[in-house]
Backbone as ProteinMPNN parsed JSONL, in Angstrom:
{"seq_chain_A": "XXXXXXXXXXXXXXXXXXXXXXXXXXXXXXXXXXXXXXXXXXXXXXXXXXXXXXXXXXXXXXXXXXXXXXXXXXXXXXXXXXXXXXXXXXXXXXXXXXXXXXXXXXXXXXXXXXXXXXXXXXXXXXXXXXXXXXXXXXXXXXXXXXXXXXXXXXXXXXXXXXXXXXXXX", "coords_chain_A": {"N_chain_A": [[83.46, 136.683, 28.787], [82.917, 134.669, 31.057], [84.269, 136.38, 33.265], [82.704, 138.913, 32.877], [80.024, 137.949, 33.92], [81.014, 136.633, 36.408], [81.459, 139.303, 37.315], [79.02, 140.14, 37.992], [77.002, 138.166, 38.812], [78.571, 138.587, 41.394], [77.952, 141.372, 42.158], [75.566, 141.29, 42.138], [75.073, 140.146, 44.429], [75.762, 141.3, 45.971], [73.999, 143.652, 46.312], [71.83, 142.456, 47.318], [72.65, 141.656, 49.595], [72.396, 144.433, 50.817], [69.908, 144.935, 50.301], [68.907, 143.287, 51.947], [69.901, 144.032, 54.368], [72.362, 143.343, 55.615], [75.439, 144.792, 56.697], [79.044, 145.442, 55.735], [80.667, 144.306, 57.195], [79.188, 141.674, 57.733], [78.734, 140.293, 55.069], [81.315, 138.712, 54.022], [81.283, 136.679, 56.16], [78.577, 135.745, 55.389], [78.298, 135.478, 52.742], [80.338, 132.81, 52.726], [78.32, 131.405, 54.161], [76.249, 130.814, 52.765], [76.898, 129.658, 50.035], [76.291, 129.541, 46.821], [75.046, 126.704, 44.91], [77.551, 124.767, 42.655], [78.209, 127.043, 40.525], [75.731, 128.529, 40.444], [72.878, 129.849, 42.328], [70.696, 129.714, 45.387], [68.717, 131.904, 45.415], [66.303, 133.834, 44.121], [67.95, 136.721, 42.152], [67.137, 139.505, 42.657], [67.217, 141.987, 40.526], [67.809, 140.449, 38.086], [64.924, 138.883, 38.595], [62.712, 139.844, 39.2], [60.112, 138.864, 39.133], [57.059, 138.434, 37.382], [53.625, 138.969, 35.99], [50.887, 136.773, 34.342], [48.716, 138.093, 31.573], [45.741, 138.777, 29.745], [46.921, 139.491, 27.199], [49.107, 137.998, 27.333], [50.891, 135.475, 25.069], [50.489, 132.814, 26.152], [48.2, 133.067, 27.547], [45.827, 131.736, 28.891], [43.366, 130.828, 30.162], [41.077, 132.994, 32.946], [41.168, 132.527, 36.074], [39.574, 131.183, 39.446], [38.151, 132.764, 41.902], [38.877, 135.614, 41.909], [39.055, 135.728, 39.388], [41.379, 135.111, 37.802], [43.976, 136.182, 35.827], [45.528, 133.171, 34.026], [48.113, 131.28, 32.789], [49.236, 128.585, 30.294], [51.609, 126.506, 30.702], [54.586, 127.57, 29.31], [57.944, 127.042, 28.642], [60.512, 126.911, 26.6], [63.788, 125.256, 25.259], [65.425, 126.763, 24.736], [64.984, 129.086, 26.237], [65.314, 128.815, 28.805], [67.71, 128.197, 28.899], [68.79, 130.698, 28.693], [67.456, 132.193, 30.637], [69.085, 130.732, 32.774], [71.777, 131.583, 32.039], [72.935, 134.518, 32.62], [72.688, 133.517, 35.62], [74.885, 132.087, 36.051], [74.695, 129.884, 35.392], [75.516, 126.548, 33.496], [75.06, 125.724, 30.501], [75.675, 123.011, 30.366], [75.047, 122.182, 33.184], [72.711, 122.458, 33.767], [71.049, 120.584, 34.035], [71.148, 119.686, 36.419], [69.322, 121.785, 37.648], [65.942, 122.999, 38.359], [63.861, 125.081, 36.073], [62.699, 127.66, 37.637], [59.445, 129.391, 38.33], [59.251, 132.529, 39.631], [56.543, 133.638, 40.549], [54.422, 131.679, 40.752], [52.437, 130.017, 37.661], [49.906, 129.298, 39.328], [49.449, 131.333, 40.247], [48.929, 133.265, 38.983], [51.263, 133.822, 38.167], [54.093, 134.305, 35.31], [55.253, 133.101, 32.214], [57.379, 135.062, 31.257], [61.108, 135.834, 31.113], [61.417, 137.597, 33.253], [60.191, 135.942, 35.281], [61.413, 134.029, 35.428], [63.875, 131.71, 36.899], [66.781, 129.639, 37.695], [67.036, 126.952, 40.008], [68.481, 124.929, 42.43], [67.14, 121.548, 42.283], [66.477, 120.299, 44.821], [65.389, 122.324, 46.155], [63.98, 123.498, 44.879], [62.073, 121.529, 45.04], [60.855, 122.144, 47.549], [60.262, 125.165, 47.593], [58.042, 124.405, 45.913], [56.178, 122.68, 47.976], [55.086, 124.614, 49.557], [54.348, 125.788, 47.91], [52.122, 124.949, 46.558], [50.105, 124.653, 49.033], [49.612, 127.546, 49.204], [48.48, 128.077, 47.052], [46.269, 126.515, 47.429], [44.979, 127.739, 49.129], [44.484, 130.423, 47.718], [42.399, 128.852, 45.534], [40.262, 128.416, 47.156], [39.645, 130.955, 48.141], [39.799, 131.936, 50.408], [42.626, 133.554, 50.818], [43.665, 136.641, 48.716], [45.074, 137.113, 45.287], [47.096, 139.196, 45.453], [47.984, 138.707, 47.678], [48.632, 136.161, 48.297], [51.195, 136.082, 46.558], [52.548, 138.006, 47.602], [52.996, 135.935, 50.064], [54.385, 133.721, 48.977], [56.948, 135.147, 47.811], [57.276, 136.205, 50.821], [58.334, 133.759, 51.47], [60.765, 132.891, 50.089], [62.277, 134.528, 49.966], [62.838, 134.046, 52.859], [63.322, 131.125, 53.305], [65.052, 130.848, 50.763], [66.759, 132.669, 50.13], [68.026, 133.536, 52.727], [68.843, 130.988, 53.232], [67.694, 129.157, 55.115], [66.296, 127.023, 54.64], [68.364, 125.646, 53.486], [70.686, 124.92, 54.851]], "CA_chain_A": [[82.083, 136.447, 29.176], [82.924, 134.687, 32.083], [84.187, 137.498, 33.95], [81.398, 139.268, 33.244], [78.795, 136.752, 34.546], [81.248, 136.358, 37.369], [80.708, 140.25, 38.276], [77.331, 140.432, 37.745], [77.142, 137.756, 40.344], [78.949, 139.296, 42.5], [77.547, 142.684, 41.809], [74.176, 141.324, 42.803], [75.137, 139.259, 45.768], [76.35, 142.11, 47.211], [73.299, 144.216, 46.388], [70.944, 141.12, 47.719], [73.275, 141.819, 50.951], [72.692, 145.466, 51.194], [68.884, 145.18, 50.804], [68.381, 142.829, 53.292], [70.121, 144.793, 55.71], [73.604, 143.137, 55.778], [76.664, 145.041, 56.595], [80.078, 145.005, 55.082], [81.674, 143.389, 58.083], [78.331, 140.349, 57.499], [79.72, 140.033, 53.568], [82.235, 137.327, 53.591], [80.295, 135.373, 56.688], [76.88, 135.188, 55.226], [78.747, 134.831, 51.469], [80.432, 131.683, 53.325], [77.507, 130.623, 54.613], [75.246, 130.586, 52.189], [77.577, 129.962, 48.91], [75.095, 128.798, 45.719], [75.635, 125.504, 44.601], [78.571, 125.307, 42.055], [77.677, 127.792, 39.495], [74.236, 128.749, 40.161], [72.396, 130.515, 43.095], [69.856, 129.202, 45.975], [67.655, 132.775, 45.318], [66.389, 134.847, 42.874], [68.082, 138.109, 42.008], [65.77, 141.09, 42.358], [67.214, 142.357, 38.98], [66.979, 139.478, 36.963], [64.304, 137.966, 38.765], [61.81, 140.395, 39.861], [58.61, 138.304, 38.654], [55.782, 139.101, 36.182], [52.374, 138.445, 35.857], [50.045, 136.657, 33.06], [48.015, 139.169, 31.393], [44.836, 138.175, 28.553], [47.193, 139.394, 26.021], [50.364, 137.043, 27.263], [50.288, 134.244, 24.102], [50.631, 131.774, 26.768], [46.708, 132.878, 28.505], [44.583, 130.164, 28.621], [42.052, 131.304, 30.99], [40.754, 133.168, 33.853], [40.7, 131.093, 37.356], [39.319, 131.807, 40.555], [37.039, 133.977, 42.367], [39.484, 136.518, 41.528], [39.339, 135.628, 37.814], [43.48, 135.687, 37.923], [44.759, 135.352, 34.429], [46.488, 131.9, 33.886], [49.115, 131.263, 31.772], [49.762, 127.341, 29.883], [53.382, 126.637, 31.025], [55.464, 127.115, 28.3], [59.198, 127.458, 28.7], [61.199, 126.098, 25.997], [65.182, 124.78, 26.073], [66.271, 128.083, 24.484], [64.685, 129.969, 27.302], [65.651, 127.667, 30.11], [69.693, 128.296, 28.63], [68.978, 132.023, 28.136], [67.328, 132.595, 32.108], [70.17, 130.398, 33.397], [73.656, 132.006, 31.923], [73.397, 135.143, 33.815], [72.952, 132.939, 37.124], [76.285, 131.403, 36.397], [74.355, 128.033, 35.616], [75.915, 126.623, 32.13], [73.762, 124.782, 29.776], [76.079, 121.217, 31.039], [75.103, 122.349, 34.409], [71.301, 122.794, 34.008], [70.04, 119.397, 34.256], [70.958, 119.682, 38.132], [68.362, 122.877, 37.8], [65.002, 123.125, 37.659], [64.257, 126.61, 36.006], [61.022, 128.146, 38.38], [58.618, 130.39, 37.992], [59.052, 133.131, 41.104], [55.503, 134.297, 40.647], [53.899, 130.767, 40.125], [51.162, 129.852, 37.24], [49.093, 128.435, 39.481], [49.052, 131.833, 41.01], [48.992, 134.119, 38.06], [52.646, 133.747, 37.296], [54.005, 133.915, 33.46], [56.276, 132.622, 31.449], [58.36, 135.553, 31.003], [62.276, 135.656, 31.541], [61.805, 138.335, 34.523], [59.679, 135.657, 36.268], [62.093, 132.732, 35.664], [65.247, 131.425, 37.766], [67.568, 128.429, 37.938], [67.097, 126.641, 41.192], [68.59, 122.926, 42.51], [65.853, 120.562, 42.499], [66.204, 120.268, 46.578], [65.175, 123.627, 46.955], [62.435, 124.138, 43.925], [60.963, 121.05, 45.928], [60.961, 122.925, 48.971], [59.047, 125.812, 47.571], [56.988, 123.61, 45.837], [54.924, 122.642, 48.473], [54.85, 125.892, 50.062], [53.203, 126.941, 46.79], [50.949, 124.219, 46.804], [49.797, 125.429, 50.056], [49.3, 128.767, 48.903], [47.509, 127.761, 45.858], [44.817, 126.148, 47.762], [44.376, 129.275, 49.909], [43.548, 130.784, 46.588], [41.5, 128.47, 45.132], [39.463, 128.157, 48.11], [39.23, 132.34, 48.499], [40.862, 132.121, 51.78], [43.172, 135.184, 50.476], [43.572, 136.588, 46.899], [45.877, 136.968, 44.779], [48.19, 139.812, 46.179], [48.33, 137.974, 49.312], [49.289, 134.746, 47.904], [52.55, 136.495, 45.917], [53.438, 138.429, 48.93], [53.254, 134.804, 50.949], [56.124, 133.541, 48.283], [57.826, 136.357, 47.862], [58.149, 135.927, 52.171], [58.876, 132.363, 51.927], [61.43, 132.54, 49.171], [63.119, 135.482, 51.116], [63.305, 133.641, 54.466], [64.061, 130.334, 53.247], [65.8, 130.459, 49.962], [67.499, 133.976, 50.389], [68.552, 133.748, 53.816], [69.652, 129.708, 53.46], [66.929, 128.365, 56.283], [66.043, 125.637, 54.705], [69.254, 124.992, 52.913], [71.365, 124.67, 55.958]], "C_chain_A": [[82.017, 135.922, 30.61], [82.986, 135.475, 33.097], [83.383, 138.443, 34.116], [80.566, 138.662, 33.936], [79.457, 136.931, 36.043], [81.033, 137.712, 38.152], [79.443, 140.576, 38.652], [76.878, 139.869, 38.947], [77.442, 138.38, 41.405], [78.396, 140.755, 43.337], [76.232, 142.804, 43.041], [74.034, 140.439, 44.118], [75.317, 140.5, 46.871], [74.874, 143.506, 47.714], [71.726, 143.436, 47.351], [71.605, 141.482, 49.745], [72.596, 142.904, 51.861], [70.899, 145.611, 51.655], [68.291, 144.493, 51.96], [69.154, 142.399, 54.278], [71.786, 143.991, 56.402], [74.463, 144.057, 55.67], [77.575, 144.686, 56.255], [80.622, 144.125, 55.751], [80.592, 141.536, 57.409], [78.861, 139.946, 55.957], [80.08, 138.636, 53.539], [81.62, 136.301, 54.658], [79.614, 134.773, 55.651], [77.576, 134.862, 53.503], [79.215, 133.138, 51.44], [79.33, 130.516, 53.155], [76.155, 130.442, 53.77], [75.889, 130.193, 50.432], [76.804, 128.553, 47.927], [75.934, 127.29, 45.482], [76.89, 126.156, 43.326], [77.983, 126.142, 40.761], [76.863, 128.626, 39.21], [73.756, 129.633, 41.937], [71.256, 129.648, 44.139], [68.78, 130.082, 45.902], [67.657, 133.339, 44.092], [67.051, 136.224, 43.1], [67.325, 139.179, 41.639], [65.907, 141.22, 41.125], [67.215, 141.843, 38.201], [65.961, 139.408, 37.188], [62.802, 139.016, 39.619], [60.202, 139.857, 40.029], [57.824, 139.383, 37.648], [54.27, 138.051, 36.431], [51.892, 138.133, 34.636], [49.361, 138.043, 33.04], [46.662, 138.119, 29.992], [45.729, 138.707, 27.345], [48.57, 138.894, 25.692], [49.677, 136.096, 25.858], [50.23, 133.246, 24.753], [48.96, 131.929, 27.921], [46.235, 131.711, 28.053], [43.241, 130.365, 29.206], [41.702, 132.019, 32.314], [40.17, 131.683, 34.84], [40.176, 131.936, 38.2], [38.298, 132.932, 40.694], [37.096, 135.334, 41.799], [39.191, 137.237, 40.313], [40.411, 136.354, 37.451], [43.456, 135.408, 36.624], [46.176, 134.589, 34.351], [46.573, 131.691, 32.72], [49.705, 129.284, 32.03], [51.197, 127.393, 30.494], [54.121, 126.664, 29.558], [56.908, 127.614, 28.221], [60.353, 126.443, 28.116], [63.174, 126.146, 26.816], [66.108, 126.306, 26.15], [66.367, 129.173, 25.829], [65.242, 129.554, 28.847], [67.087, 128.355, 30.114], [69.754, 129.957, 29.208], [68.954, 132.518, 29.591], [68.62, 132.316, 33.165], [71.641, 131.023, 33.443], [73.426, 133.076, 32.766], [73.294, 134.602, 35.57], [74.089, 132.62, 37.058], [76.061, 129.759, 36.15], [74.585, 127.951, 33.966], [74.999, 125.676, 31.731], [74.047, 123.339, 30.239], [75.148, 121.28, 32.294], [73.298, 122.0, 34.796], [70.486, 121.841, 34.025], [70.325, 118.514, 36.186], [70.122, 121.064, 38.73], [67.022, 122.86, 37.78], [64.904, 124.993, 37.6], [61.984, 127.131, 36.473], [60.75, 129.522, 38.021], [58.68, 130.964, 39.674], [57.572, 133.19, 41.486], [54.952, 132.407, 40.111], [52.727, 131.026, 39.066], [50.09, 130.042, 38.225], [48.307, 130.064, 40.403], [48.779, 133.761, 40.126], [50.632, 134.777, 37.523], [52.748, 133.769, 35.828], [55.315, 133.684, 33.218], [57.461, 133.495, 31.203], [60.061, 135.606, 32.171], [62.321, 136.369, 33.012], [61.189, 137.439, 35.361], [60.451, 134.124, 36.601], [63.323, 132.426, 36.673], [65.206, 130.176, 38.31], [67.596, 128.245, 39.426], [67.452, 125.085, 42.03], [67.424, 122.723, 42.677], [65.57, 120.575, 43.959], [65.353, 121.357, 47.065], [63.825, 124.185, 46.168], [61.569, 122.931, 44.375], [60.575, 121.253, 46.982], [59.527, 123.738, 48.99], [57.886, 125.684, 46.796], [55.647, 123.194, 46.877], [54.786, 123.613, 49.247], [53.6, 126.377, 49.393], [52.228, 125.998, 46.504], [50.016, 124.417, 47.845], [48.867, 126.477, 49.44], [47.992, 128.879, 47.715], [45.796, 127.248, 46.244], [44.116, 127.007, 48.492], [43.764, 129.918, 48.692], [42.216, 130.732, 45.921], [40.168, 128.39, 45.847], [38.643, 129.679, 48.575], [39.118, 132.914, 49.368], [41.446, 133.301, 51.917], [43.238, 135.173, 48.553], [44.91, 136.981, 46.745], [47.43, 138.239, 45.062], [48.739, 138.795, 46.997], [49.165, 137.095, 49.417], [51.067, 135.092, 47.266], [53.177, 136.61, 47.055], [53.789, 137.078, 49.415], [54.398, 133.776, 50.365], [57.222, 134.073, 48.507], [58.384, 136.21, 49.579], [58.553, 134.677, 52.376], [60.139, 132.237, 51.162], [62.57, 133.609, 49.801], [63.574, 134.518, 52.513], [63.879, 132.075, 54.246], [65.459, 130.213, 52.05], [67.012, 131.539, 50.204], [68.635, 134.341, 51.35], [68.952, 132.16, 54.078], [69.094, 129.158, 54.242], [66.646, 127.125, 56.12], [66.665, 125.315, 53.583], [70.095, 124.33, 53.681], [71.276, 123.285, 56.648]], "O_chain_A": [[81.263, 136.48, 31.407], [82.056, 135.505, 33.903], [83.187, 138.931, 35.23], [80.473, 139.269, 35.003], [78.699, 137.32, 36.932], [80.588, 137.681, 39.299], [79.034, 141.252, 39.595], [76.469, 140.508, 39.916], [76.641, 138.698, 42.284], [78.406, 141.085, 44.523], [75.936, 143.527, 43.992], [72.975, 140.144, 44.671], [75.1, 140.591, 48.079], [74.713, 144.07, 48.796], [70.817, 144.078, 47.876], [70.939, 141.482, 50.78], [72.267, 142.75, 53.038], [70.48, 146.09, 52.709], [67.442, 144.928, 52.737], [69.288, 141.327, 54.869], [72.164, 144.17, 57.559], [74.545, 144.455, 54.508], [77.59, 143.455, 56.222], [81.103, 143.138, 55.195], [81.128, 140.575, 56.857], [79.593, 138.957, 56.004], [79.416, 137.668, 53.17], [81.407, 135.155, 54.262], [79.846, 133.693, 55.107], [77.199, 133.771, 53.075], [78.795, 132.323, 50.619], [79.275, 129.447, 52.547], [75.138, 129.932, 54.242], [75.108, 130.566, 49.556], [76.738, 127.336, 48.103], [77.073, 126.951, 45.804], [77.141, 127.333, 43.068], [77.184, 125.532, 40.051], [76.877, 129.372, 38.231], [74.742, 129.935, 42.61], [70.85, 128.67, 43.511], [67.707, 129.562, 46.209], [68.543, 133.399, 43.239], [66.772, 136.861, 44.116], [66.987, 139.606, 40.535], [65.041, 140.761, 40.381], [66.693, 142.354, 37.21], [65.303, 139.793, 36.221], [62.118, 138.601, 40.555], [59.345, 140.292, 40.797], [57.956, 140.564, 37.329], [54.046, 136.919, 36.86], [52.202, 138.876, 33.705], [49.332, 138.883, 33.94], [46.881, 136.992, 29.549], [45.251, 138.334, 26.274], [49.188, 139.03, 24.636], [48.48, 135.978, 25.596], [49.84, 132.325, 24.036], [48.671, 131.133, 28.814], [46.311, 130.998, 27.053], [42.181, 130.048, 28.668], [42.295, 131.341, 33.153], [39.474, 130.678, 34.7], [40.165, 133.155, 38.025], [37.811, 133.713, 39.877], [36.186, 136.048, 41.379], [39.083, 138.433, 40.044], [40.567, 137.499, 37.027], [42.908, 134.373, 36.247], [47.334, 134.982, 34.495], [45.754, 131.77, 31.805], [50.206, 128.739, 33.014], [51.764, 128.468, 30.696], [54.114, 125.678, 28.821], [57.043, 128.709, 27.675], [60.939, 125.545, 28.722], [63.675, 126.573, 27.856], [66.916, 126.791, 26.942], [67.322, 129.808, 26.277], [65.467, 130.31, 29.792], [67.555, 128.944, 31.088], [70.606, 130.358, 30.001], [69.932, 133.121, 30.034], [69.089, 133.087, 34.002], [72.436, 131.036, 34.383], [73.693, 132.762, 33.926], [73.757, 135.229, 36.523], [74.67, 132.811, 38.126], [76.753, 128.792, 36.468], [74.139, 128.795, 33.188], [74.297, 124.964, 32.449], [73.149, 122.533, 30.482], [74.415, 120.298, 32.415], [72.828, 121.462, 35.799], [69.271, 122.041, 34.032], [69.959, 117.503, 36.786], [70.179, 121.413, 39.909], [66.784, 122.559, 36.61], [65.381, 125.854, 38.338], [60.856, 127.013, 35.994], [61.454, 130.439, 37.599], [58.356, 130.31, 40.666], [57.263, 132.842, 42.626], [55.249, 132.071, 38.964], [51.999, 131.996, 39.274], [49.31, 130.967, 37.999], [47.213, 130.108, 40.964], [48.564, 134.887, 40.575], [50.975, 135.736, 36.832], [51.829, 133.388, 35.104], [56.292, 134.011, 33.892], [58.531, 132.941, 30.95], [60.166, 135.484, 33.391], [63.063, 135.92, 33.885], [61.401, 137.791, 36.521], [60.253, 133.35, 37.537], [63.582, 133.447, 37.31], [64.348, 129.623, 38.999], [68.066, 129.132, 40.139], [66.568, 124.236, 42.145], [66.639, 123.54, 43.159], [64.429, 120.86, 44.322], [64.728, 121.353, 48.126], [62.953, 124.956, 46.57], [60.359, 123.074, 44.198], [59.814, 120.421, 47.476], [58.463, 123.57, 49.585], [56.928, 126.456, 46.823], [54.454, 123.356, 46.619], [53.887, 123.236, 49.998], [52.554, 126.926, 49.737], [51.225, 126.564, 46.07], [48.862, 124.325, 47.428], [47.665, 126.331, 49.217], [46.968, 129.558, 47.646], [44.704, 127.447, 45.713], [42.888, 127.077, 48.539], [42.535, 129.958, 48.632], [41.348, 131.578, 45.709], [39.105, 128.308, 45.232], [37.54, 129.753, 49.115], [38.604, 134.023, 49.514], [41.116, 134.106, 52.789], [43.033, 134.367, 47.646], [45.737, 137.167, 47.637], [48.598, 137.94, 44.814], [49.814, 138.204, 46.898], [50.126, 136.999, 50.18], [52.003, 134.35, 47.565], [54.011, 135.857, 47.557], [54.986, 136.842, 49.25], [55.164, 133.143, 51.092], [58.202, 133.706, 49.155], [59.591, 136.115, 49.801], [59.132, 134.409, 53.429], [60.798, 131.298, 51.609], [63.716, 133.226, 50.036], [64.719, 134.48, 52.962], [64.837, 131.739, 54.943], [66.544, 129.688, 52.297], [68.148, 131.137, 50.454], [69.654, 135.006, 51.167], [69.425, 131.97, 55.199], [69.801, 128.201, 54.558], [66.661, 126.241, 56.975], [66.039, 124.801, 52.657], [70.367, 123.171, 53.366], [71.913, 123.066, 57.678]]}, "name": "protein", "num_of_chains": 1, "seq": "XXXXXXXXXXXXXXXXXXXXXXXXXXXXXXXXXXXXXXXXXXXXXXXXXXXXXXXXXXXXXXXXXXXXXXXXXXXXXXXXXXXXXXXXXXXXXXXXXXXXXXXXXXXXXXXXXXXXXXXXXXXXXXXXXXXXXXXXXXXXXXXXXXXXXXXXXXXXXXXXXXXXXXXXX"}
């Protein structure tokens, strides 16, 4: 099992490389230089981690928000699920109380609960894009931009800092 997990990792580090535009020679640098905490990862993996959206027939709706009227989703992400999102990161169940496990696609922004939208992240770094997405959230609420806009504006912050190590470094 390990060895699996450990290619999978690898698999997708290297694919994480390729899409954003690293060459073979960049590889073992930027692997260097950006190497996850012990076990676990500083980004999401596209293929685990692609995100999802609430929907009115998630069991976790609660209500339409916003101008938009986004469908928001209760938080609910039990321990099972927490364990289950984490092992293919490489983060072990000992390990996961130096994790918090985030939502790519936040609630607050029509994020959901499901496994494609989850991923293990140190605390340093899910407080990072914490207030990013607090930020973002009030652009929302306010009707500043909608709800595309607001993903995309993750999605580029979580790329440029978490992805590319900017504000791990």
């Amino acid at each position: 099992m390990e060895a699996r997990a450990t290619g999978l990792r690898t698999a997708a580090f290297i694919v994480l490389m390729v899409i954003s535009g690293c060459g073979a020679s960049d590889l073992h640098k930027n692997e260097a230089a950006n190497a996850p905490p012990t076990g676990g990862h500083w980004y999401p993996i596209p293929a685990l981690t692609p995100g999802h959206l609430c929907t009115r027939q998630d069991p976790d709706f609660d209500e339409l928000r916003y101008q938009e009227q986004i469908s928001h989703c209760r938080r609910n992400v039990t321990k099972s699920t927490r364990i289950a999102v984490s092992e293919p990161y490489g983060v072990s169940e000992d390990e996961l109380e130096n994790y918090q496990v985030d939502h790519l696609i936040p609630l607050a922004l029509g994020g959901s609960n499901a496994r494609e939208n989850l991923w293990p992240v140190a605390y340093e770094q899910a407080r990072l894009k914490a207030k990013f997405e607090y930020q973002t959230y009030l652009e929302l609420k306010e009707g500043q931009i909608g709800q595309k806009a607001a993903i995309e504006k993750i999605r580029r912050w979580v790329r440029d800092n978490l992805v590319n190590g900017a504000s791990i470094r």
